[in-house]
C-alpha positions in Angstrom: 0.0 0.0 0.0 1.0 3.3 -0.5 0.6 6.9 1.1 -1.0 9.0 -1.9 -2.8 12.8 -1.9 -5.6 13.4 -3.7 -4.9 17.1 -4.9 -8.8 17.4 -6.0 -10.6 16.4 -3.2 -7.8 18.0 -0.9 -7.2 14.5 1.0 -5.3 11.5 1.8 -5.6 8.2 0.8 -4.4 4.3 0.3 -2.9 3.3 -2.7 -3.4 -0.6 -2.8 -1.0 -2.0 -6.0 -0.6 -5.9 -6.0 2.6 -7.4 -6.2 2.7 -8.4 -10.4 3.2 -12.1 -9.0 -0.5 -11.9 -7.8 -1.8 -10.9 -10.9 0.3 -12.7 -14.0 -2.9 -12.6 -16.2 -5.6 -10.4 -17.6 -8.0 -12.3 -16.0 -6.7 -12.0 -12.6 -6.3 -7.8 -13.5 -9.8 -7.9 -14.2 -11.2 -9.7 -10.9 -9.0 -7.5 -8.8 -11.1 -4.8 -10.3 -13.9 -6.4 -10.1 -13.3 -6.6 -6.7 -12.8 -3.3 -6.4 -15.9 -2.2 -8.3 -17.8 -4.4 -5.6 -16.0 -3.1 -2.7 -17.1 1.1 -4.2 -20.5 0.0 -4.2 -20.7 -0.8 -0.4 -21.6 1.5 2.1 -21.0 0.6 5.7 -18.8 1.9 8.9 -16.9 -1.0 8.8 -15.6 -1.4 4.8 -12.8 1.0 3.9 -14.6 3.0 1.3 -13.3 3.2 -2.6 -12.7 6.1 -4.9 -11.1 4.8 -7.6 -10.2 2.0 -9.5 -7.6 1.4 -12.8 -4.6 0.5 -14.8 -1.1 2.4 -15.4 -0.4 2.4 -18.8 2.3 -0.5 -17.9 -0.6 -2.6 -17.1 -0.5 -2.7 -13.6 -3.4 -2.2 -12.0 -4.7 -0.2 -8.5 -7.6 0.6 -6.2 -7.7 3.8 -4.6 -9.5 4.3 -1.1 -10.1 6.5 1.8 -6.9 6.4 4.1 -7.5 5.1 7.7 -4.5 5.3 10.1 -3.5 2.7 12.1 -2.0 -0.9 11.2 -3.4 -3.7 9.6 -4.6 -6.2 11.0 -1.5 -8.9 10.7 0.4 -6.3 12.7 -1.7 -5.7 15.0 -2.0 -9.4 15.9 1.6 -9.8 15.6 2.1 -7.6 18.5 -0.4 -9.2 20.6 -3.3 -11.7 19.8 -7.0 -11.5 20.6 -9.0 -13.7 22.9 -11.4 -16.2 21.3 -14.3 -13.9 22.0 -12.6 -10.5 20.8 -11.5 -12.7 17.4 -15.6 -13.7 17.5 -17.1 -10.6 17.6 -14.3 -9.3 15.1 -15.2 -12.0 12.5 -18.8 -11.4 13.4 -18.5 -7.7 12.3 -16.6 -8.4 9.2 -19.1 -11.1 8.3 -22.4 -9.0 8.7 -20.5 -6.0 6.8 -22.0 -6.8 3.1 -25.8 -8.7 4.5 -25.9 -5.3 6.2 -25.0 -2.8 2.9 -27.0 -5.2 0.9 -30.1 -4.4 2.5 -30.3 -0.7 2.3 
């Protein structure tokens, strides 16, 4: 991810590029956008919001989103890892996230 600044909107925001091995093919290029596309049409507290999606003229391809400070979530458990219940009502949130958007 990188650190990028949106000079039109006068913000921040995440710059998520994969790593060429994770996309060798057009096909996986087009279901990262995809997922991307999928992810922009959600609206919900806990989904990082998208602005953009795309390609470089190289090929490589992005999605741009709102920038939310803080670490992920693999460093955050590599520092110290939740109970069982925290880790259930984690997975809990994340797993109502899209029934919840889907409904409005």
């Amino acid at each position: 991810m990188f650190l990028g600044y949106d000079e039109e909107l006068n913000r921040l925001v995440a710059i998520k590029v994969p790593h060429p091995d994770r996309v060798p093919r057009a096909e996986d290029v087009e279901a990262y956008l995809a997922e991307g596309r999928t992810v922009a049409g959600l609206d919900h507290p806990n989904i990082v919001p998208v602005y953009d999606i795309g390609r470089t003229e190289d090929g490589a391809c992005y999605v741009v989103s709102k920038f939310v400070e803080g670490s992920d979530l693999n460093a955050t458990i590599s520092c110290s890892r939740p109970s069982p219940a925290e880790s259930a009502r984690l997975m809990t949130l994340v797993a109502d996230a899209p029934l919840l958007c889907s409904q409005k």
